[in-house]
N, C-alpha and C positions, 0 to 999 in steps of 0.2 A: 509807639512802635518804633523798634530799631528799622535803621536803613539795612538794605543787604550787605553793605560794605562791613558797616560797625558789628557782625554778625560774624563775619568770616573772615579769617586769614585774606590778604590776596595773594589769589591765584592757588589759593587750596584746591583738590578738587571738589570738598564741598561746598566750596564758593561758587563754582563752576557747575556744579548739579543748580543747584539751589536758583541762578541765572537762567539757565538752562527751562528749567520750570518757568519761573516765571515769566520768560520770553515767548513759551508754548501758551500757558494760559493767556498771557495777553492775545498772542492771534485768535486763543480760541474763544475770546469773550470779544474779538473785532469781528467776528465771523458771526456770532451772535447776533449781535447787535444790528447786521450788517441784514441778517437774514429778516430781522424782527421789521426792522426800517421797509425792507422789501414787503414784508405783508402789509404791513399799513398803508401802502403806496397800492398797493392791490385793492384794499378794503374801501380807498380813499375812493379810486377810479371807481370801484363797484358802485357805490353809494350815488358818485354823481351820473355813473348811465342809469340806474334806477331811479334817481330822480326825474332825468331828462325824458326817461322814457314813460312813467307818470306823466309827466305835462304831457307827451305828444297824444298818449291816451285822450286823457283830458279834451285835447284840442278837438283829436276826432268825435270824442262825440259828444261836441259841443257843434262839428259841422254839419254831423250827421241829424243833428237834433234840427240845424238851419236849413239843411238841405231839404227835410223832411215837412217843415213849415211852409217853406215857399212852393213844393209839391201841392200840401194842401192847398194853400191861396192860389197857385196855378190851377187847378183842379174843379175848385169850389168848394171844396171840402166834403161835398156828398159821395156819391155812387160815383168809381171811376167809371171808365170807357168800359170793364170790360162785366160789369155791374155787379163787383164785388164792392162792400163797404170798405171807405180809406177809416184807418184809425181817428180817430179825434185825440184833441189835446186834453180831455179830462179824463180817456181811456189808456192815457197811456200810466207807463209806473214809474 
């Protein structure tokens, strides 16, 4: 591929068109690029609060599942106080 110089006269105005262009395209493929970089910086962050927010999921009901156990052994795991049946650990899903 020739260079733009070896192409035109200088200082023709087709020299000048020709620069012209391809000083627009270059902003317009930095702008591109610039746009694309942005979504990926977007996509990146999404990924990692939907991870984060899986684990904290996770976390809760993994306390809830502890918090639920020590009730029963609080408890005795029969009939609460108010003589409704507490769940047991084989009934649950």
């Amino acid at each position: 591929m020739l260079k733009l110089t070896e192409q035109y006269p200088t200082g023709s105005k087709n020299a000048t068109k020709a620069r012209d262009n391809w000083l627009a395209k270059s902003r317009y493929m930095h702008t591109e690029i610039h746009k694309y970089e942005t979504y990926l910086d977007a996509l990146r962050c999404a990924i990692a609060l939907r991870v984060k927010k899986q684990g904290e999921n996770k976390l809760d009901r993994s306390l809830r599942r502890s918090v639920g156990s020590l009730h029963m052994l609080n408890d005795g795991g029969g009939d609460g106080d108010d003589g409704r049946a507490t769940p047991t650990a084989a009934g649950r899903l």
